[in-house]
C-alpha positions as CSV (number, residue, x, y, z in Angstrom):
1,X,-13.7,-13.3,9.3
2,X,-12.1,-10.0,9.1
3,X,-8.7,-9.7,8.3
4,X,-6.5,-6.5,8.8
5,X,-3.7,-5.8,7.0
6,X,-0.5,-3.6,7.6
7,X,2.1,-2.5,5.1
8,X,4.1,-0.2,7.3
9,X,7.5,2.0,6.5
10,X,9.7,4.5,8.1
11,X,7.5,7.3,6.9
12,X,3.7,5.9,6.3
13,X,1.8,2.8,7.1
14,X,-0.9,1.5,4.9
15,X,-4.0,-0.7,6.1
16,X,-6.3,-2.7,4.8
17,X,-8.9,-4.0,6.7
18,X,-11.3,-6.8,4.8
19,X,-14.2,-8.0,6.5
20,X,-15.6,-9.7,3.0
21,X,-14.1,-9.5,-0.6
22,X,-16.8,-7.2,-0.9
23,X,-16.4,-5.1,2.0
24,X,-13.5,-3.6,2.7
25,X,-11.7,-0.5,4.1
26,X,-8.5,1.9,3.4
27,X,-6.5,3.5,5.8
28,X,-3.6,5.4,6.0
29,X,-1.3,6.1,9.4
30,X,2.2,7.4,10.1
31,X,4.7,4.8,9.9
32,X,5.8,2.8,12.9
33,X,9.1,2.8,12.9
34,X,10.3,1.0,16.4
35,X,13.4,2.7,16.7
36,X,11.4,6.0,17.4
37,X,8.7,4.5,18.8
38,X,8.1,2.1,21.8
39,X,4.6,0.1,23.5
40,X,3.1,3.6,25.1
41,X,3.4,5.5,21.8
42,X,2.9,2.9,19.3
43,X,-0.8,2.2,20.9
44,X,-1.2,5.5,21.0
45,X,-1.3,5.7,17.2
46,X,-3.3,3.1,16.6
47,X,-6.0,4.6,18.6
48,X,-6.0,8.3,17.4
49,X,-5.0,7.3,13.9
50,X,-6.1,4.3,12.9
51,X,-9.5,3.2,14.6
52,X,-11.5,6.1,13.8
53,X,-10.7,5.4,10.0
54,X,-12.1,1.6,10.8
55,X,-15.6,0.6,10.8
56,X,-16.8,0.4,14.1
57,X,-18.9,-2.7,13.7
58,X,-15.8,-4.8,12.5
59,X,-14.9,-7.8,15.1
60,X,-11.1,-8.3,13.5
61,X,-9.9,-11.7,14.3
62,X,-6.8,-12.1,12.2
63,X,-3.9,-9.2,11.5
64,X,-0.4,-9.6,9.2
65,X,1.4,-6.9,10.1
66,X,4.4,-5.7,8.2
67,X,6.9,-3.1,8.9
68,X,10.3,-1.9,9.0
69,X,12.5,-2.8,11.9
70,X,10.7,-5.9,12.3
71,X,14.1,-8.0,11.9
72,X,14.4,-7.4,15.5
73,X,12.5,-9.9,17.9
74,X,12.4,-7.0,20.4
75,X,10.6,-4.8,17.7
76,X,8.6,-7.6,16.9
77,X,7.6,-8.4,20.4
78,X,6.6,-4.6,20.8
79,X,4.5,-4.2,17.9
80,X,2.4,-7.2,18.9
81,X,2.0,-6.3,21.9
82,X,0.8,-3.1,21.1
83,X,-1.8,-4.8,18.3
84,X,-2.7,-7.4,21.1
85,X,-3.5,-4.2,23.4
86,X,-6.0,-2.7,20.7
87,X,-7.3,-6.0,19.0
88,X,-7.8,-8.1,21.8
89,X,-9.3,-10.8,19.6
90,X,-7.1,-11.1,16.8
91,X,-4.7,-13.8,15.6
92,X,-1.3,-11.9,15.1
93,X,1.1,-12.2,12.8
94,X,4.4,-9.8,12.5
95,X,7.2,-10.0,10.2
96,X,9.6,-7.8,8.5
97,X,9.1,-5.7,4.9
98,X,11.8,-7.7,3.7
99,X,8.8,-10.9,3.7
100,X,6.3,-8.1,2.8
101,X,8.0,-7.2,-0.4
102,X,8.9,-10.9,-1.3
103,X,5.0,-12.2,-1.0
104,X,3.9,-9.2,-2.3
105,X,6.0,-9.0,-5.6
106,X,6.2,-12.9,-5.6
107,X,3.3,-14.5,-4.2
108,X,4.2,-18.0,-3.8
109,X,7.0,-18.2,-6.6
110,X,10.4,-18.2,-7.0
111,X,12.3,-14.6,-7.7
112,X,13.8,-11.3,-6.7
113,X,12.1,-8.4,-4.5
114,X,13.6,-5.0,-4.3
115,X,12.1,-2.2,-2.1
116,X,13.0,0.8,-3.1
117,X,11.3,3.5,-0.7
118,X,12.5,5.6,1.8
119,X,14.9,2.5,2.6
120,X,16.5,-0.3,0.9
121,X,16.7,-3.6,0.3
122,X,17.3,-7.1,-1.8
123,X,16.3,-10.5,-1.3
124,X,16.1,-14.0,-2.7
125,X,12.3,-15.8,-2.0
126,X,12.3,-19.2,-2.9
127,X,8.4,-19.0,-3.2
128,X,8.0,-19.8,1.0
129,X,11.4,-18.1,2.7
130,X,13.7,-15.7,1.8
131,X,16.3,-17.8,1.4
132,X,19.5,-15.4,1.2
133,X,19.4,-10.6,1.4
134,X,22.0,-7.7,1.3
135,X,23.2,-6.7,4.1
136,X,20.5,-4.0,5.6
137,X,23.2,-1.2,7.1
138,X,20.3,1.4,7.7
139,X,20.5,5.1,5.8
140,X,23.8,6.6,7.4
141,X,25.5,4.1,6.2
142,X,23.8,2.2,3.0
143,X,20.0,2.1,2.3
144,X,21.4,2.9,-1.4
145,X,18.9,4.3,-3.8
146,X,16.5,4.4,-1.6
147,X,14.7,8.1,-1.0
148,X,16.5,8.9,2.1
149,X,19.6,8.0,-0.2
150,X,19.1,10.0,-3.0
151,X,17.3,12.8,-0.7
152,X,20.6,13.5,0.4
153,X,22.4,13.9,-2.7
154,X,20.0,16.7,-3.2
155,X,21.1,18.1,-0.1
156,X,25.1,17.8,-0.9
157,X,24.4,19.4,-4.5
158,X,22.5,22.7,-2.6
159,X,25.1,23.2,0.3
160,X,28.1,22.2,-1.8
161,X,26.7,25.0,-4.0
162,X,26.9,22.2,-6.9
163,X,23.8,23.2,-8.4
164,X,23.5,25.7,-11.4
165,X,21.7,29.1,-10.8
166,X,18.7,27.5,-12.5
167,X,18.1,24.5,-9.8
168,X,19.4,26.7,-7.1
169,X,16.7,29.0,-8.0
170,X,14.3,26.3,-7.8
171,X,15.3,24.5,-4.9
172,X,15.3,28.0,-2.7
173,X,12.0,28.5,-3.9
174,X,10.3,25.6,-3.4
175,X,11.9,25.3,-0.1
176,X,12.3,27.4,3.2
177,X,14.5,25.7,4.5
178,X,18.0,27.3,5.3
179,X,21.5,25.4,5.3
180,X,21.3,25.8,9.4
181,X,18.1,24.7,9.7
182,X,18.7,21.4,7.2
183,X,21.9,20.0,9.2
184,X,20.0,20.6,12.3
185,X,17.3,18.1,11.2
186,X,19.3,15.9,10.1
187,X,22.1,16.2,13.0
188,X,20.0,16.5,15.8
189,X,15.9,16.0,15.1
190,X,14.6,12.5,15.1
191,X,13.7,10.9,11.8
192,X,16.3,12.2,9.7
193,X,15.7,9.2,6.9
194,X,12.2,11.3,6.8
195,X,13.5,14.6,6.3
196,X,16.2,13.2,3.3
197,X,13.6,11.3,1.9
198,X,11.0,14.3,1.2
199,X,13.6,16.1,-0.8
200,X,13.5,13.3,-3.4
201,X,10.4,14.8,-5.0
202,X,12.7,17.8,-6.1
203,X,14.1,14.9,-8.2
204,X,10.9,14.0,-9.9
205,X,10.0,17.9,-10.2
206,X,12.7,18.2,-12.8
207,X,13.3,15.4,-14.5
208,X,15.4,16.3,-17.7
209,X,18.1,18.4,-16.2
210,X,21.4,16.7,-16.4
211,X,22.6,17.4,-13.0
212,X,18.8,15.4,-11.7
213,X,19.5,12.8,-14.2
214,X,22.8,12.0,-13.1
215,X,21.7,12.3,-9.3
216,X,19.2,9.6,-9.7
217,X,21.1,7.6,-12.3
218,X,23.9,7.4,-9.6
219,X,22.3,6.8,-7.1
220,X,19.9,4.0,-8.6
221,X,23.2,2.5,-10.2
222,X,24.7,2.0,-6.5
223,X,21.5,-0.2,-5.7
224,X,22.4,-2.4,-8.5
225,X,26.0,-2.4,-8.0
226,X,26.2,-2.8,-4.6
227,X,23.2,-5.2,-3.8
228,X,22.1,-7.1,-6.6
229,X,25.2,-8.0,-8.2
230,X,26.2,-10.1,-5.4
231,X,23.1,-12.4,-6.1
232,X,23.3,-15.1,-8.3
233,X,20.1,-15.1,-8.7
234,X,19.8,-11.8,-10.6
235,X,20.7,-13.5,-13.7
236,X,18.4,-16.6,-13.7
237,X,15.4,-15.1,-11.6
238,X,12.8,-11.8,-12.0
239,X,14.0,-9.2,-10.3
240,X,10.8,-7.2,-8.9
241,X,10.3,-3.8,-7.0
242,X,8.5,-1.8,-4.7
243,X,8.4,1.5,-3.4
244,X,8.1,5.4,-4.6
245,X,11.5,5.5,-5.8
246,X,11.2,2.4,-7.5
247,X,7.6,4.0,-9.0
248,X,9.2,7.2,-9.8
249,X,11.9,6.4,-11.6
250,X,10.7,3.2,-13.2
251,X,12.6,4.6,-16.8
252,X,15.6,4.4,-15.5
253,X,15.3,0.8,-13.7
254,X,14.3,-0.5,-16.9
255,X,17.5,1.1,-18.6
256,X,19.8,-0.8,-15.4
257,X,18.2,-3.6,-15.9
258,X,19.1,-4.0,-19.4
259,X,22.5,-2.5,-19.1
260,X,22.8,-5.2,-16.7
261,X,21.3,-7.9,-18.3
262,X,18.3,-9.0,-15.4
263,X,15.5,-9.8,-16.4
264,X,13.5,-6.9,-15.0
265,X,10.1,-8.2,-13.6
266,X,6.8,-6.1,-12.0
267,X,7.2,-2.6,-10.3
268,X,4.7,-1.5,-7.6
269,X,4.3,1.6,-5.9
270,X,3.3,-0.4,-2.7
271,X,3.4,-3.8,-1.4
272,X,-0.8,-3.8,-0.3
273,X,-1.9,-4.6,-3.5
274,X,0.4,-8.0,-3.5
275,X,0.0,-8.5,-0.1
276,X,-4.3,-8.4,-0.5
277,X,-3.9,-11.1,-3.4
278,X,-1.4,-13.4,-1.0
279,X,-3.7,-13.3,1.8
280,X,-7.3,-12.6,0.8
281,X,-8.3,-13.0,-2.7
């Protein structure tokens, strides 16, 4: 029985398509994100992106699709539907990143799961159900430490002029962009968390400079604060993560972590190697 897989953000989606443990296929799509995309558009992906990287031999009967904006039932009705219009065969199940994260990082224990990507998140999973989560505000208002978060504080430091010659050097030449042309992607383009979150890499690009340091120290330290110190839980359970910026930066996660006193558990750049062990091997 083939099995497809779907680990899907705001800015990429990752599948995984297993037809036997020993046959299997990669591919990798634009994100889905719900609130930018609807039925028409979403199918419209699947068939110019993702099929032609799929075997066309494979007769997919069962699909676990996870995503981003999936806490919605009217997202969730949307993206099967557009699955159900492709796969007309398959068994499909859809649910949120937040349950993507927790079986990923958790399997079928008890613990913590952070994602830490171009969004945010915490959550409690009790081994079946997440069981208790921060508040998910979305990026203009929270998704702390996240890439679209941290993205931004790049931005403030260049057109608050807070930078020192040397990173303002490097920023203007690494990117084109002027100060019109960022605040009219982020003020009146779509997928402004997108745009944020690609200037995180700047971060990574010079790690060692104090003004970097502190950016990503900061804003890191606001994840902790602000989420996981409300759980219980962080002191008496692994706390996991997932995502780039949790990848990236992994150094400083262990040192909050210990400042904190959690007991820091696994960190994974993606959920699809978690999510392949919970539902296939």
């Amino acid at each position: 029985m083939a099995i497809l897989l779907a680990d899907s953000g705001a800015t990429k989606c990752e599948w995984f398509l297993a037809e036997s443990k020993e046959s299997t296929t990669t591919a990798f799509t634009q994100g889905i994100s719900p609130y930018f995309f609807n039925t028409e558009k979403t199918v419209t992906l699947l068939q110019e992106e993702l099929l032609p990287q799929l075997p066309a031999s494979a007769v997919i009967e069962e699909i676990h699709y996870y995503g981003t904006g999936m806490r919605n039932p009217v997202n969730v009705d949307m993206v099967r539907q557009s699955l159900a219009t492709v796969f007309k065969k398959a068994d499909i199940e859809v649910s949120d990143d937040m349950l993507a994260a927790a079986r990923a990082l958790n399997g079928r224990n008890a613990g913590m799961a952070c994602n830490l990507g171009t969004g945010s998140f915490a959550v409690y999973y009790d081994g079946n159900t997440i069981t208790r989560q921060a508040a998910g505000i979305g990026y203009i208002l929270g998704d702390e430490g996240s890439g679209a978060y941290l993205g931004k504080k790049v931005l403030q430091y260049y057109l608050y002029n807070t930078f020192d010659e040397e990173l303002r050097y490097k920023f203007e030449k690494k990117y084109s962009a002027t100060p019109v042309d960022i605040l009219e992607n982020v003020y009146r383009k779509p997928l402004a968390n997108r745009y944020m979150a690609t200037f995180c890499l700047f971060l990574s690009e010079n790690r060692g400079h104090y003004m970097i340091e502190n950016i990503i120290e900061d804003g890191l330290n606001d994840f902790f604060f602000t989420h996981l110190c409300k759980f219980p839980e962080s002191w008496n359970s692994p706390i996991h993560f997932v995502g780039g910026v949790a990848f990236a930066f992994h150094d400083i996660i262990n040192d909050l972590c210990h400042s904190y006193e959690f007991d820091q558990g696994k960190i994974l750049k993606g959920a699809m190697e978690g999510l392949i062990q919970y539902h296939v091997q």
